[in-house]
PyMOL Python script that loads the backbone (N, CA, C, O; Angstrom):
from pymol import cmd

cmd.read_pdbstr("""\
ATOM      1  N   UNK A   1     111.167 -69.547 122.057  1.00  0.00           N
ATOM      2  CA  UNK A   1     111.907 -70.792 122.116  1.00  0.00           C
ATOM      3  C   UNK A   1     111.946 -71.420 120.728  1.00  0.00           C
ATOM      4  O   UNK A   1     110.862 -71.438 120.145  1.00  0.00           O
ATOM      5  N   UNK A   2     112.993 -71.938 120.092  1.00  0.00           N
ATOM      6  CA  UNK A   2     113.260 -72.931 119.217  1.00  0.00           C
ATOM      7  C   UNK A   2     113.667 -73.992 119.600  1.00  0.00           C
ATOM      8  O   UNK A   2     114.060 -74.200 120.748  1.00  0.00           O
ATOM      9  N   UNK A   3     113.618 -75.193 118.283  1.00  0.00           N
ATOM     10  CA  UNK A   3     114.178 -76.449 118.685  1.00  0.00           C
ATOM     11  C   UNK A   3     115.270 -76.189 117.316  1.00  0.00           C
ATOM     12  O   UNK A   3     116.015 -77.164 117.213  1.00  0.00           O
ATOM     13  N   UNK A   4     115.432 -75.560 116.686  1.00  0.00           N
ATOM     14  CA  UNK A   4     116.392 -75.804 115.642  1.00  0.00           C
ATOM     15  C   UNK A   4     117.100 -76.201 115.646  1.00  0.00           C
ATOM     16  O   UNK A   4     117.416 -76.705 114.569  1.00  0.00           O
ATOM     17  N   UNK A   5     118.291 -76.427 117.109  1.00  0.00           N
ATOM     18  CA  UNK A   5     119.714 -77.102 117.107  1.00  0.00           C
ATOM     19  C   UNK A   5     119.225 -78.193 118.069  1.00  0.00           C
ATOM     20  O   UNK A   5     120.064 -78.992 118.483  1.00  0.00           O
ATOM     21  N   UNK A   6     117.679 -78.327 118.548  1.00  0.00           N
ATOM     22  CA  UNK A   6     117.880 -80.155 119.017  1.00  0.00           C
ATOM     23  C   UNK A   6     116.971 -80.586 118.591  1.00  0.00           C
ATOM     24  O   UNK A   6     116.263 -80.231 117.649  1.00  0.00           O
ATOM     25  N   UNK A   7     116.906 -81.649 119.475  1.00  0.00           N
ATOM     26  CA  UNK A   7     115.460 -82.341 119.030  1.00  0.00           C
ATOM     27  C   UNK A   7     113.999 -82.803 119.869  1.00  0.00           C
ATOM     28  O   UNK A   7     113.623 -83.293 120.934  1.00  0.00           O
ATOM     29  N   UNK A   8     113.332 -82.113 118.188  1.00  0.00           N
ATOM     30  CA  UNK A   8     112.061 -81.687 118.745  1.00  0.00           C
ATOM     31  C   UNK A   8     111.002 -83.049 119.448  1.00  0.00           C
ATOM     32  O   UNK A   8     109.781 -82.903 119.394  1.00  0.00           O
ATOM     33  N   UNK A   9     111.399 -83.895 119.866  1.00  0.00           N
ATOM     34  CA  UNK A   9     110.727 -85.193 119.808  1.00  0.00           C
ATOM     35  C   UNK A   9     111.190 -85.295 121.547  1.00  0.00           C
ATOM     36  O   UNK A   9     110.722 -86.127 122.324  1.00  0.00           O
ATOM     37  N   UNK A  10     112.371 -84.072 121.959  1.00  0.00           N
ATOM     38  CA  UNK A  10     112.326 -84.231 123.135  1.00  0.00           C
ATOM     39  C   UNK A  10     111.622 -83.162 124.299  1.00  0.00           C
ATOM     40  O   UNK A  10     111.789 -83.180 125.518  1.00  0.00           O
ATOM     41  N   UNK A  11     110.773 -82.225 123.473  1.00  0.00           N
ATOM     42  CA  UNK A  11     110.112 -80.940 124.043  1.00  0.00           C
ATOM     43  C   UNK A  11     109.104 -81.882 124.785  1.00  0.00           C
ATOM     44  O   UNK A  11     108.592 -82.951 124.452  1.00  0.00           O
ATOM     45  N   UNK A  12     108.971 -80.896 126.216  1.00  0.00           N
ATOM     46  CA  UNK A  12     107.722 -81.517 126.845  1.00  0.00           C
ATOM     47  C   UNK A  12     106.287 -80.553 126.237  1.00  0.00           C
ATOM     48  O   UNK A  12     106.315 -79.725 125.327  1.00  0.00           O
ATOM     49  N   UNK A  13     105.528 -80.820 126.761  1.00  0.00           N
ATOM     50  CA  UNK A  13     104.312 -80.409 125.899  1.00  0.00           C
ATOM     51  C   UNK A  13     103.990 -79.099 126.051  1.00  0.00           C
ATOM     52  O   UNK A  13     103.299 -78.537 125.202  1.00  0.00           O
ATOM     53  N   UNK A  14     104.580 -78.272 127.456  1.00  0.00           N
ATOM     54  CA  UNK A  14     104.402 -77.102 126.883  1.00  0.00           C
ATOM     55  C   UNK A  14     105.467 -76.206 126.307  1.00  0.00           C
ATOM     56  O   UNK A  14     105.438 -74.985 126.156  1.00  0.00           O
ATOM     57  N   UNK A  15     106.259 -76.935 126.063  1.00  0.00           N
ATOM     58  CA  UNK A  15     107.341 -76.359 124.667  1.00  0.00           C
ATOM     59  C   UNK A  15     106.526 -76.574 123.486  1.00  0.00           C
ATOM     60  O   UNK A  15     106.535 -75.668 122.653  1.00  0.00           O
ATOM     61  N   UNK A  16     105.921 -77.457 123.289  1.00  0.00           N
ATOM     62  CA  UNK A  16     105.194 -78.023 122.277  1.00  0.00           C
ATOM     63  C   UNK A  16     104.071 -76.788 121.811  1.00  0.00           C
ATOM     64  O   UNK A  16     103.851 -76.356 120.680  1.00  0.00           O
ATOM     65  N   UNK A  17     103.376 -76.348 123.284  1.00  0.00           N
ATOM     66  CA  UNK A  17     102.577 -75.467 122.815  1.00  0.00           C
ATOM     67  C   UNK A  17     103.083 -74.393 122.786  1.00  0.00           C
ATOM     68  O   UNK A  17     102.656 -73.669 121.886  1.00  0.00           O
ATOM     69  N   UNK A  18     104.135 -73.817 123.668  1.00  0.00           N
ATOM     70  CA  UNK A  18     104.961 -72.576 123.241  1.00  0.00           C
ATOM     71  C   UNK A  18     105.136 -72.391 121.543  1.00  0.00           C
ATOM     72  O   UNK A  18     104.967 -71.224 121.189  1.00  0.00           O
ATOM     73  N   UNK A  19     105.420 -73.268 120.538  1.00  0.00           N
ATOM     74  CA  UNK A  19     105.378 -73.443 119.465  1.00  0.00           C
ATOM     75  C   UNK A  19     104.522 -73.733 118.533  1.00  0.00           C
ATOM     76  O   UNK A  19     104.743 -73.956 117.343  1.00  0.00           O
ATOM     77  N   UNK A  20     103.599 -73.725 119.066  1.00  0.00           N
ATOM     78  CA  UNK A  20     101.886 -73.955 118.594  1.00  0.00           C
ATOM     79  C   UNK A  20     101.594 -75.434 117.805  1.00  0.00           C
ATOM     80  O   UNK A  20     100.768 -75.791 116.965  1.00  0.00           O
ATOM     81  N   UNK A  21     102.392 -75.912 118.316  1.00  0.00           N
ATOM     82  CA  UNK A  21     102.340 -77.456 118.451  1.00  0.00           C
ATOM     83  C   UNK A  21     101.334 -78.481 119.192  1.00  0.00           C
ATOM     84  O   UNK A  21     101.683 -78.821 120.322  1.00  0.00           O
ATOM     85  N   UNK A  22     100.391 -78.897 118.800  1.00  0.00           N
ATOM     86  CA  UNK A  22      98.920 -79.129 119.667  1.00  0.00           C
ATOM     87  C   UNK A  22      98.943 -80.631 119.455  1.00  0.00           C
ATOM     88  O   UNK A  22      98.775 -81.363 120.430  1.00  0.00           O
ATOM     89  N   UNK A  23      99.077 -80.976 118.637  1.00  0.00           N
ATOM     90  CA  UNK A  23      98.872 -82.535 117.989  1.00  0.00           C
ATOM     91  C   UNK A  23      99.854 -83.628 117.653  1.00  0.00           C
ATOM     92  O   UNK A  23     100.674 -83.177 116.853  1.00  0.00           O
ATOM     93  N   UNK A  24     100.063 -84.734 117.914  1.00  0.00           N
ATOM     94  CA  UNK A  24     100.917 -85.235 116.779  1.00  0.00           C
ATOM     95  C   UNK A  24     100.345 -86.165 116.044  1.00  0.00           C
ATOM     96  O   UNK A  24      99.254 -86.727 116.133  1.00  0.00           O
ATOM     97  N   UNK A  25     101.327 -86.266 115.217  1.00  0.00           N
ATOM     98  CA  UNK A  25     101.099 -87.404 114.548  1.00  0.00           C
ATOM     99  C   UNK A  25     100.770 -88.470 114.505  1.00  0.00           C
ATOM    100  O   UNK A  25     101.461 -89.140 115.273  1.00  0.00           O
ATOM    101  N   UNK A  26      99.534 -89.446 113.638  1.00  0.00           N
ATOM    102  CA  UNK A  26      99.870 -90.930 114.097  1.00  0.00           C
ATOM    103  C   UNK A  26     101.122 -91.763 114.022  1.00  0.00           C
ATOM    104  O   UNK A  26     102.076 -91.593 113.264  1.00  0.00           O
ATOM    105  N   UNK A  27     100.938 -92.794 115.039  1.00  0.00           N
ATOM    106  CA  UNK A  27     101.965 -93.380 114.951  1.00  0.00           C
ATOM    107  C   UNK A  27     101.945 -94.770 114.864  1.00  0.00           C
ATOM    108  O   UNK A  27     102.903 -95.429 115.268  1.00  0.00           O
ATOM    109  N   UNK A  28     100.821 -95.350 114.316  1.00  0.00           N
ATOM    110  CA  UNK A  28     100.348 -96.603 113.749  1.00  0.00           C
ATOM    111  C   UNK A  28      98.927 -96.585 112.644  1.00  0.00           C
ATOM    112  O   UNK A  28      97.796 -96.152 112.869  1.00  0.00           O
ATOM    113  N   UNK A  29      99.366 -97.089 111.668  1.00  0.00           N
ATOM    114  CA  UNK A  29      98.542 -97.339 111.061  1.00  0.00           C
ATOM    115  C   UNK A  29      96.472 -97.208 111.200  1.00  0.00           C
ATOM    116  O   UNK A  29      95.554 -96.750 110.521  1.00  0.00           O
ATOM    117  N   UNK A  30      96.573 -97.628 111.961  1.00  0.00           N
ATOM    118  CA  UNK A  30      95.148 -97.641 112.351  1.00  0.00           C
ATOM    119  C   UNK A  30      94.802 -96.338 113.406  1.00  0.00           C
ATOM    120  O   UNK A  30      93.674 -95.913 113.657  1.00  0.00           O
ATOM    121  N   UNK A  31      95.920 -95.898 113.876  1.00  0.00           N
ATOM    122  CA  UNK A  31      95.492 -94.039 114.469  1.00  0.00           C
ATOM    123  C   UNK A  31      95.400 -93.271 112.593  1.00  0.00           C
ATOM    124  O   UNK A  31      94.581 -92.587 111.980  1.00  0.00           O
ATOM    125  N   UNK A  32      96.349 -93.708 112.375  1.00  0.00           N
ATOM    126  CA  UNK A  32      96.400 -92.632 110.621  1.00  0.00           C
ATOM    127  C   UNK A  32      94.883 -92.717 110.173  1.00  0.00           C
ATOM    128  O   UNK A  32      94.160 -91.723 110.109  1.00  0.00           O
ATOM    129  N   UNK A  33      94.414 -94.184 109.826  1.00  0.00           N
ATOM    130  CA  UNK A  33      93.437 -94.263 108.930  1.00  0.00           C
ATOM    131  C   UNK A  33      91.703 -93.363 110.016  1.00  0.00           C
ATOM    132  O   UNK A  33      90.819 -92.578 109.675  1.00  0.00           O
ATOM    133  N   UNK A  34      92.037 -94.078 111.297  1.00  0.00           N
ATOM    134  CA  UNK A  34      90.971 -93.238 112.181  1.00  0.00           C
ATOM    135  C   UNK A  34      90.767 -91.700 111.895  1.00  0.00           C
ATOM    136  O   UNK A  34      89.746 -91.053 111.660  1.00  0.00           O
ATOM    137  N   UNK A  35      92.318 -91.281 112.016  1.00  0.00           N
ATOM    138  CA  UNK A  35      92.447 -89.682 111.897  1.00  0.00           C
ATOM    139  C   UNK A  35      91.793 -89.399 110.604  1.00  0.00           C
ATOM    140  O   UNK A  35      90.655 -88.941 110.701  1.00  0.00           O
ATOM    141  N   UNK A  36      92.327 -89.594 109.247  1.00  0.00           N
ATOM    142  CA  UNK A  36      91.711 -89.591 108.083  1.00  0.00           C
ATOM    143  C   UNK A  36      90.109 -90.011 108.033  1.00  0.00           C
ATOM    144  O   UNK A  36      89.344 -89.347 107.333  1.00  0.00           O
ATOM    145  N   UNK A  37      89.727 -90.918 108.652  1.00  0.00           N
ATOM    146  CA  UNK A  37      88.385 -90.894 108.632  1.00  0.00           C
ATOM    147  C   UNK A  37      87.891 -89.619 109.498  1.00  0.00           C
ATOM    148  O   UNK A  37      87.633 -88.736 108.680  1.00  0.00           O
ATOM    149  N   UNK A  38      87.748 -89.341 110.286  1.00  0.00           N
ATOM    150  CA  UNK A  38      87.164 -88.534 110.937  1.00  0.00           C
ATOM    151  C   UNK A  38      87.611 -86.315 110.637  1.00  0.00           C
ATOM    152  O   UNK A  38      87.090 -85.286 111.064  1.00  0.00           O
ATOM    153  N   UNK A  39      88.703 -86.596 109.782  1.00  0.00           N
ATOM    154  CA  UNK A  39      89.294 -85.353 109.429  1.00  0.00           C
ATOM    155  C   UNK A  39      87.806 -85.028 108.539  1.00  0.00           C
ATOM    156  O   UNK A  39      87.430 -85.971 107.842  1.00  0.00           O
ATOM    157  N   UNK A  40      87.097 -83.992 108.519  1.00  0.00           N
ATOM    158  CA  UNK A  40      86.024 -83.585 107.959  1.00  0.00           C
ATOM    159  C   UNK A  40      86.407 -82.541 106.400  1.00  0.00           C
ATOM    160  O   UNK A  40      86.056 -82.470 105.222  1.00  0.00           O
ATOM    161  N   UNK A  41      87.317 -81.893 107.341  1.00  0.00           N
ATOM    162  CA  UNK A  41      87.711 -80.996 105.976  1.00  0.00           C
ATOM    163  C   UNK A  41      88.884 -82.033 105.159  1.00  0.00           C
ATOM    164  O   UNK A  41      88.322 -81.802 104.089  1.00  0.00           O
ATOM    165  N   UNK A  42      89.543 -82.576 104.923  1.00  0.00           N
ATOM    166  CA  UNK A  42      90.502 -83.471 104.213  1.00  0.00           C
ATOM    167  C   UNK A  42      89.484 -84.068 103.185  1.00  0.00           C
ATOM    168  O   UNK A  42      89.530 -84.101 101.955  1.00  0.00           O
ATOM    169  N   UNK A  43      88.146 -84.728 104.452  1.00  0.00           N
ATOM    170  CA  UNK A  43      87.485 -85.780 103.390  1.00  0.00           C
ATOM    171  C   UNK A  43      86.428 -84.932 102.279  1.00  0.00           C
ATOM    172  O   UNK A  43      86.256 -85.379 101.145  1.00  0.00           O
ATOM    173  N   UNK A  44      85.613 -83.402 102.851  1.00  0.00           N
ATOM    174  CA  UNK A  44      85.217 -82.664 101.800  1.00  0.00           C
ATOM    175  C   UNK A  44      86.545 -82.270 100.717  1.00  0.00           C
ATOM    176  O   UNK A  44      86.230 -82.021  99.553  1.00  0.00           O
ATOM    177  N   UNK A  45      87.908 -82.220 101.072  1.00  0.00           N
ATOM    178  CA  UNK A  45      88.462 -81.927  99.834  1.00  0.00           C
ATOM    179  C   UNK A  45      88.814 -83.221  98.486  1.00  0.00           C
ATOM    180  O   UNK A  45      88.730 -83.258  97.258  1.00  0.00           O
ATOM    181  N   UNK A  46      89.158 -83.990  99.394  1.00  0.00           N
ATOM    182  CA  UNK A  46      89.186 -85.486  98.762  1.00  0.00           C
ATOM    183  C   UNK A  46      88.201 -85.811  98.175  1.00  0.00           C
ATOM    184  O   UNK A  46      88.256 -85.758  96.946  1.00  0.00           O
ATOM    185  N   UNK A  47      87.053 -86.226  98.767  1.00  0.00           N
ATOM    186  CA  UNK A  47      86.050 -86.576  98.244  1.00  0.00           C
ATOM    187  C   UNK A  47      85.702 -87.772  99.133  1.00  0.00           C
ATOM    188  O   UNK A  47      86.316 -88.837  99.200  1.00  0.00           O
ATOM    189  N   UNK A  48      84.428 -87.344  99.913  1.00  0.00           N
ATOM    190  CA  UNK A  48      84.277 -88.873 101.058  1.00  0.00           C
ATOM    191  C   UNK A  48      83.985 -90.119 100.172  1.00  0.00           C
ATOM    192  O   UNK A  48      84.347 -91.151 100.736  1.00  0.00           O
ATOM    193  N   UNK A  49      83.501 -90.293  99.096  1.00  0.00           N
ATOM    194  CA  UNK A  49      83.368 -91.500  98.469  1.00  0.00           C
ATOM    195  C   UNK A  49      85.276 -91.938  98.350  1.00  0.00           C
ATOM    196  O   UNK A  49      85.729 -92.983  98.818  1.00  0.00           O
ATOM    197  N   UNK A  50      86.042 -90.986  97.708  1.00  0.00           N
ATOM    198  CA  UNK A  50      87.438 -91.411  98.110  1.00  0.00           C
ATOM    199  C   UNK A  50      87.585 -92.098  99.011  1.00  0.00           C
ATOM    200  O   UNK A  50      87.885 -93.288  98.913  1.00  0.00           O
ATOM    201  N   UNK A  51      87.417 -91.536  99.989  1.00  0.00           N
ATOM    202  CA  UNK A  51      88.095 -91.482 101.605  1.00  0.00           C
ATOM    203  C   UNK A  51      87.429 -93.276 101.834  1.00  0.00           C
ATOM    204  O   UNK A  51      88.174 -94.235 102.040  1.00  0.00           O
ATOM    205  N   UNK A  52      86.111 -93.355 101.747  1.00  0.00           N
ATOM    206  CA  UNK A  52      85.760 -94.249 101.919  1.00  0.00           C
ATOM    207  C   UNK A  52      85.858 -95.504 101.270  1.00  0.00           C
ATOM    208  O   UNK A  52      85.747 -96.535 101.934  1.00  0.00           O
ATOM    209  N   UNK A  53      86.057 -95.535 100.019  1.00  0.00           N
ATOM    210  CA  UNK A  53      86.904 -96.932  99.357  1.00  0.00           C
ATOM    211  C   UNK A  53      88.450 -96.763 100.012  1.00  0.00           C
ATOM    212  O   UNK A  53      88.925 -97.844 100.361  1.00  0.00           O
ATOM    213  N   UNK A  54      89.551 -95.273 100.299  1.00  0.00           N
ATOM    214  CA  UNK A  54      90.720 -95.925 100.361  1.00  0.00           C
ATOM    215  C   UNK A  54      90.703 -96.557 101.569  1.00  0.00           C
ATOM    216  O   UNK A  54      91.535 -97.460 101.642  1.00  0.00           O
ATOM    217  N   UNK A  55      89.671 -96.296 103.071  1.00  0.00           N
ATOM    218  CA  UNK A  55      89.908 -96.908 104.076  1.00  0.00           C
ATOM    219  C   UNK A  55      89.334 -98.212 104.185  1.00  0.00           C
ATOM    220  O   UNK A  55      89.549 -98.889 105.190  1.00  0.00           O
ATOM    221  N   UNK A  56      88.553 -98.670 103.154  1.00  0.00           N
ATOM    222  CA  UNK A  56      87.720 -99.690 102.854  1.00  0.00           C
ATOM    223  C   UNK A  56      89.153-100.826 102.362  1.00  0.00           C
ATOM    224  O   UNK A  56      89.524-101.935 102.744  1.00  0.00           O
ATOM    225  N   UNK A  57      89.471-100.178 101.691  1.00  0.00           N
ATOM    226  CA  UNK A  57      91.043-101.370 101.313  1.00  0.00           C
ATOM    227  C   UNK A  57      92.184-101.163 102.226  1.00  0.00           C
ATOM    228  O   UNK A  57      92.883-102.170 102.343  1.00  0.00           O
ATOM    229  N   UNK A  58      92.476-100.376 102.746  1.00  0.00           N
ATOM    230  CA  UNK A  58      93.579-100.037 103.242  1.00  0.00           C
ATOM    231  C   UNK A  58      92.858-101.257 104.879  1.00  0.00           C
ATOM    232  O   UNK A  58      93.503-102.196 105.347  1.00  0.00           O
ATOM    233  N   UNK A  59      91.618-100.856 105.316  1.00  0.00           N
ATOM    234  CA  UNK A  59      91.542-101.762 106.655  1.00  0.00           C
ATOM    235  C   UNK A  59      91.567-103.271 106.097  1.00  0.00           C
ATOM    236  O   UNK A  59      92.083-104.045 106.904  1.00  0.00           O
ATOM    237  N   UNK A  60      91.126-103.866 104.897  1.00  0.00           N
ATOM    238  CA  UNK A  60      91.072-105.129 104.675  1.00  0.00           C
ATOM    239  C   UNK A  60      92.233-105.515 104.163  1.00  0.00           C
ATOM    240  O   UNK A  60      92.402-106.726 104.304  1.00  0.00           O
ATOM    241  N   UNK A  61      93.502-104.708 103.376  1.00  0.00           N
ATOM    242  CA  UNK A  61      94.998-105.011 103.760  1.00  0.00           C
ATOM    243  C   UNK A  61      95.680-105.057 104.778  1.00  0.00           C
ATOM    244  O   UNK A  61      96.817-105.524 104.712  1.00  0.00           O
ATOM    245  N   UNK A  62      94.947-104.393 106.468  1.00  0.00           N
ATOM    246  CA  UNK A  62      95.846-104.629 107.285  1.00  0.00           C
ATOM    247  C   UNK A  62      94.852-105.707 108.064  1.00  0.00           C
ATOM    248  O   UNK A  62      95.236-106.228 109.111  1.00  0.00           O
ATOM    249  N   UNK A  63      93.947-105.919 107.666  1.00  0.00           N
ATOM    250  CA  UNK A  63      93.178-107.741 108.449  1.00  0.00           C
ATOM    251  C   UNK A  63      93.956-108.729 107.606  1.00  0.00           C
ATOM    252  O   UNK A  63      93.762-109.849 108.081  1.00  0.00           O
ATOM    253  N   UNK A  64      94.644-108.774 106.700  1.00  0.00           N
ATOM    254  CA  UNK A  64      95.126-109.533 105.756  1.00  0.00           C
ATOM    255  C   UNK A  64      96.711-109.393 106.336  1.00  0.00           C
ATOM    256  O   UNK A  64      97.497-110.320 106.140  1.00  0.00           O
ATOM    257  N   UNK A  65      97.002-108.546 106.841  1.00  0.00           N
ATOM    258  CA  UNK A  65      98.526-108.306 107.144  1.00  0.00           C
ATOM    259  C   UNK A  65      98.567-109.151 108.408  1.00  0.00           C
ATOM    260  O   UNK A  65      99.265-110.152 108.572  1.00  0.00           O
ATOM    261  N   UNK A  66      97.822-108.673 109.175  1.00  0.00           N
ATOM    262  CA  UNK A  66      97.559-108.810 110.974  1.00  0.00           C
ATOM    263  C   UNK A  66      97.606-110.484 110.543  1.00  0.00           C
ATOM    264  O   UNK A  66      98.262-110.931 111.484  1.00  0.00           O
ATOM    265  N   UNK A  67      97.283-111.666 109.652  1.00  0.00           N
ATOM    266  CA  UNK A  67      96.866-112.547 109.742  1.00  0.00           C
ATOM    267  C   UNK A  67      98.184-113.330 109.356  1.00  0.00           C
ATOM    268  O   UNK A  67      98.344-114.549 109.295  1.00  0.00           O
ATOM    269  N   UNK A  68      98.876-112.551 109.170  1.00  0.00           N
ATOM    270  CA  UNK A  68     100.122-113.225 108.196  1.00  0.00           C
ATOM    271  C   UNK A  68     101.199-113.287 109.162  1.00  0.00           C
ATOM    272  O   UNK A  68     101.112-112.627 110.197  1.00  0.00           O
ATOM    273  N   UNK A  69     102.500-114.228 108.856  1.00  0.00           N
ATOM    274  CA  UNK A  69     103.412-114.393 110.136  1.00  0.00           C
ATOM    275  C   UNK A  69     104.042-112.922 109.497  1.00  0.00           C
ATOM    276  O   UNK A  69     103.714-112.162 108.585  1.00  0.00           O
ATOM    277  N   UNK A  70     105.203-112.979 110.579  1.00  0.00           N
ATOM    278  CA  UNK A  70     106.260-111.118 110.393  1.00  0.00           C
ATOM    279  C   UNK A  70     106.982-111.277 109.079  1.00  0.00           C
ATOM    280  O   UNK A  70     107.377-110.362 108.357  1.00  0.00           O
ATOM    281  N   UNK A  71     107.147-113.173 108.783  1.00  0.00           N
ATOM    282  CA  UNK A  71     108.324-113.410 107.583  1.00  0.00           C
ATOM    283  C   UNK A  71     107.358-113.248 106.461  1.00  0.00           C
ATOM    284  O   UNK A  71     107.755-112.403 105.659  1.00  0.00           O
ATOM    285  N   UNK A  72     106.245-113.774 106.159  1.00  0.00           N
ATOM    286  CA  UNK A  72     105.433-113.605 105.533  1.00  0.00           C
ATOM    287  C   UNK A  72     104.620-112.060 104.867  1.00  0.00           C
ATOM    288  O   UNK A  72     104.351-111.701 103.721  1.00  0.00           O
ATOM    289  N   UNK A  73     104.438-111.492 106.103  1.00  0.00           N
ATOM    290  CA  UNK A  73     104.294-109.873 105.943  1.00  0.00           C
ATOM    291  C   UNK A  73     105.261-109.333 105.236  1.00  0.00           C
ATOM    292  O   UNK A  73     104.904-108.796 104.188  1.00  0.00           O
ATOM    293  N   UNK A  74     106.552-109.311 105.538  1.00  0.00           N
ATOM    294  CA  UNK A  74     107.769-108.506 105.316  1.00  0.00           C
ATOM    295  C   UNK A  74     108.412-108.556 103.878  1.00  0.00           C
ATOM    296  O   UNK A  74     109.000-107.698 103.220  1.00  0.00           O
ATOM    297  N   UNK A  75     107.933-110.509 103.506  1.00  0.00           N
ATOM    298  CA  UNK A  75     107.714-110.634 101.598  1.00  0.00           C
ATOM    299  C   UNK A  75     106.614-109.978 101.294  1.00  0.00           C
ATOM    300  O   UNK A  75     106.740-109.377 100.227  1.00  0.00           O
ATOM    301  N   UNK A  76     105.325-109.813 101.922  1.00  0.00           N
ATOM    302  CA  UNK A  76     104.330-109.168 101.139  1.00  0.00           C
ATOM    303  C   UNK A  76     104.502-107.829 100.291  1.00  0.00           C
ATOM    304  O   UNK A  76     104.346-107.453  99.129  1.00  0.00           O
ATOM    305  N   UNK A  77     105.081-107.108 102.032  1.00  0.00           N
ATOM    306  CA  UNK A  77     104.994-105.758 101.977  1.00  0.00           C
ATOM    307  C   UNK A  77     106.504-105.260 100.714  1.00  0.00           C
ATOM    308  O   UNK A  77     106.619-104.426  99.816  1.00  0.00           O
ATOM    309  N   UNK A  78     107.377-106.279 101.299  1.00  0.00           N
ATOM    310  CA  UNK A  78     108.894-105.508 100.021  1.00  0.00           C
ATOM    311  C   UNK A  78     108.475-106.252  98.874  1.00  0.00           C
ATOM    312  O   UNK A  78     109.452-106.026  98.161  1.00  0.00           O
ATOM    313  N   UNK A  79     107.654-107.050  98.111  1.00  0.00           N
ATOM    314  CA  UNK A  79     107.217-107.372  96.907  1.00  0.00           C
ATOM    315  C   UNK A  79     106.299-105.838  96.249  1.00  0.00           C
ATOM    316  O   UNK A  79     106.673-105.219  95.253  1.00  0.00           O
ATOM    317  N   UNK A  80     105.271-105.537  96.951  1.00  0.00           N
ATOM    318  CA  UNK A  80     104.358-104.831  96.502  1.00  0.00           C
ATOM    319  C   UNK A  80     104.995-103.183  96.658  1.00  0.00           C
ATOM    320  O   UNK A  80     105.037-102.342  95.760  1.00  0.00           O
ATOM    321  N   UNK A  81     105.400-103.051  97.889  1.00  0.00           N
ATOM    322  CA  UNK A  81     106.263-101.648  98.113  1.00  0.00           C
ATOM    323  C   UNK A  81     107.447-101.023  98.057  1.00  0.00           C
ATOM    324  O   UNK A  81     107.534 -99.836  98.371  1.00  0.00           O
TER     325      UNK A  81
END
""", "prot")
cmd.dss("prot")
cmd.show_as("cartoon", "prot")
cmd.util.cbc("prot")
cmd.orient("prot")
C-alpha cells in the first residue's frame, strides 16, 4: 500500500503500520519538549546538559506565553520569530 496520491493524515492505523508508521508526531508544544526530554538517544547525541538548559528556557517561555493575552502573545511571538 501507498499513500503517494492521497493523504497520509487520512490512513487508519493499520495502514499506518502497513507502512511502518508507529508514532506520530507532537502536536503541541509541550508533547515536543516531553518527547525531547525523554528521547535518550537524541539527548546522548546532543548533549543532556544541552537538552537540559534548551527545555529549561523553552518551558519558562511558554509559562511566560500561557500568561500573556492571544493579542499580546501573537506581538511577542512575530517580533522575536
Amino acid at each position: 500500500m501507498t499513500c503517494a496520491s492521497g493523504n497520509p493524515s487520512r490512513l487508519n492505523d493499520a495502514e499506518l503500520t502497513d507502512l511502518g508508521l508507529s508514532h506520530k508526531l507532537p502536536t503541541t508544544i509541550e508533547q515536543s519538549m516531553d518527547a525531547l526530554d525523554g528521547d535518550t538517544e537524541l539527548r546522548d547525541a546532543i548533549g543532556p546538559h544541552v537538552v537540559d538548559h534548551y527545555l529549561a528556557m523553552k518551558r519558562a517561555e511558554q509559562d511566560m506565553l500561557n500568561a500573556m493575552s492571544e493579542g499580546e502573545r501573537r506581538v511577542w511571538l512575530m517580533d522575536r520569530y
